[in-house]
C-alpha positions in Angstrom: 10.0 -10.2 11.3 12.4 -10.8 8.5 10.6 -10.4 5.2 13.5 -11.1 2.9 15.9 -13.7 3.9 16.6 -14.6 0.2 14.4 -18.2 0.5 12.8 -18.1 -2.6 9.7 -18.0 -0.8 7.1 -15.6 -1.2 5.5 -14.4 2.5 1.8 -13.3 1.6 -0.3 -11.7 4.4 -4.1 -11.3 3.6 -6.8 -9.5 5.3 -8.6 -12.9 5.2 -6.2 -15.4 7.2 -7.0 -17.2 9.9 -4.5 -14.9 12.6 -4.3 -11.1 10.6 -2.1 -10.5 14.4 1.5 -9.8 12.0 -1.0 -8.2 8.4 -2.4 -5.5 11.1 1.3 -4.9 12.1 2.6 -4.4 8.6 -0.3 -2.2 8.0 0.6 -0.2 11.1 4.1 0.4 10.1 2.9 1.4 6.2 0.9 3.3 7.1 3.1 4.8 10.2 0.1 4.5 12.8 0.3 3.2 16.2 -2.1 0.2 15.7 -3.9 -0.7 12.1 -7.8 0.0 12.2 -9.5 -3.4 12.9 -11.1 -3.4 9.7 -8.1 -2.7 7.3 -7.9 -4.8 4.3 -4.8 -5.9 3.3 -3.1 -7.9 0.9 0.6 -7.7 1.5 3.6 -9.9 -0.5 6.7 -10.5 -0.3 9.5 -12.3 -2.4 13.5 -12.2 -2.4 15.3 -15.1 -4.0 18.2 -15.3 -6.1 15.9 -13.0 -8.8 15.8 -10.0 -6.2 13.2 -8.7 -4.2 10.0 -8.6 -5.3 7.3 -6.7 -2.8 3.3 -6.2 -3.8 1.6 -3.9 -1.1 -2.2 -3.1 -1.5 -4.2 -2.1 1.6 -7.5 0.0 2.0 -9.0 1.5 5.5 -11.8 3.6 6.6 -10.7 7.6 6.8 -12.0 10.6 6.0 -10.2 13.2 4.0 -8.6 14.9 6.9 -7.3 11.3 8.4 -6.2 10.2 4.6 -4.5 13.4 4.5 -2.6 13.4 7.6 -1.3 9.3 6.9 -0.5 10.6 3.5 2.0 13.2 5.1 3.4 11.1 7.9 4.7 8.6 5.0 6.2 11.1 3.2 3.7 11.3 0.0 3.2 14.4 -1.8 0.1 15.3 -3.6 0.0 14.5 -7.0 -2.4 15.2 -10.0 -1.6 12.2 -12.0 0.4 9.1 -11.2 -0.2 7.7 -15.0 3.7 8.1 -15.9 4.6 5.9 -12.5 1.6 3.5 -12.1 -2.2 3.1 -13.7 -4.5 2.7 -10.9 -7.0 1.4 -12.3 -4.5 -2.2 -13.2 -3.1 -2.4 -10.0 -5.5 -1.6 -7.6 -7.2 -4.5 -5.6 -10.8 -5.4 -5.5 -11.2 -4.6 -2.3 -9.3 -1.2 -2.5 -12.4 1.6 -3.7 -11.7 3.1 -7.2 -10.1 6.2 -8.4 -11.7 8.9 -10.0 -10.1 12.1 -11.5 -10.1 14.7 -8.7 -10.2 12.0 -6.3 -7.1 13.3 -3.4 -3.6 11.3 -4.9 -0.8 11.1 -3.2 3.1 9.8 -4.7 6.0 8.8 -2.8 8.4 11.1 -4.2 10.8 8.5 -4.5 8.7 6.3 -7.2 10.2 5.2 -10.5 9.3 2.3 -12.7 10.9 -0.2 -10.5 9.5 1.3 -7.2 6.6 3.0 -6.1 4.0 4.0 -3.6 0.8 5.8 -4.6 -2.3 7.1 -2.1 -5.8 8.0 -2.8 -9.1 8.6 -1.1 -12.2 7.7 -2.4 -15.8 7.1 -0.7 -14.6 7.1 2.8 -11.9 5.2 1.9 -7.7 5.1 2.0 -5.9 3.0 -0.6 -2.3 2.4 -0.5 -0.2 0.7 -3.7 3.7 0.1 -3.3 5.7 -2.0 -5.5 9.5 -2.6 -5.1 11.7 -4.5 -7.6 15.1 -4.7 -6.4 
């Protein structure tokens, strides 16, 4: 599936469409699982156009600490303490992600600037994933 062909077009997968068949796969391959949870909400987008590449990832599954730990790791997130100088939660996050307390477990790509991020937490039985990429 080619999510940037430079259209102008912004490709939005939602938890809520009618066929979430190629959403659960995007999930899957965030999130580097075999197969998303039925369950997982998602709300994925997608732009490129002659402005760049503009992606806005938010998704939020059922996992307990040890599960949100291990997903964490296999995408390459370190734990973090705060993620205020890369991201505030608290705007970004979806209403259907849970929120984020202090001493909630956080987890940074390592790679994150300003223009691109990714940023993990678990909260009341709960994994939330935020990426953005501006390129």
């Amino acid at each position: 599936m080619n999510l940037h062909p430079y259209d102008d077009k912004e490709r939005v997968f939602r938890y809520d469409d009618a066929s979430r068949a190629e959403g659960l796969e995007l999930v899957a391959r965030f999130l580097k699982l075999s197969v998303a949870p039925r369950g997982a909400l998602f709300d994925l987008r997608f732009y490129s156009g002659g402005i760049g590449i503009f992606d806005n990832l938010a998704i939020a599954i059922a996992a307990d600490a040890t599960q949100a730990a291990r997903i964490a790791d296999a995408c390459g997130f370190v734990a973090a303490d705060d993620v205020d100088h890369v991201v505030d939660i608290s705007q970004c996050r979806h209403g259907f992600q849970p929120d984020y307390a202090d001493g909630d477990p956080l987890w940074l790509d390592p790679s994150s600037d300003v223009n691109q991020w990714g940023v993990m937490w678990h909260s009341g039985g709960m994994l939330a994933y935020l990426a953005y990429d501006q390129g």
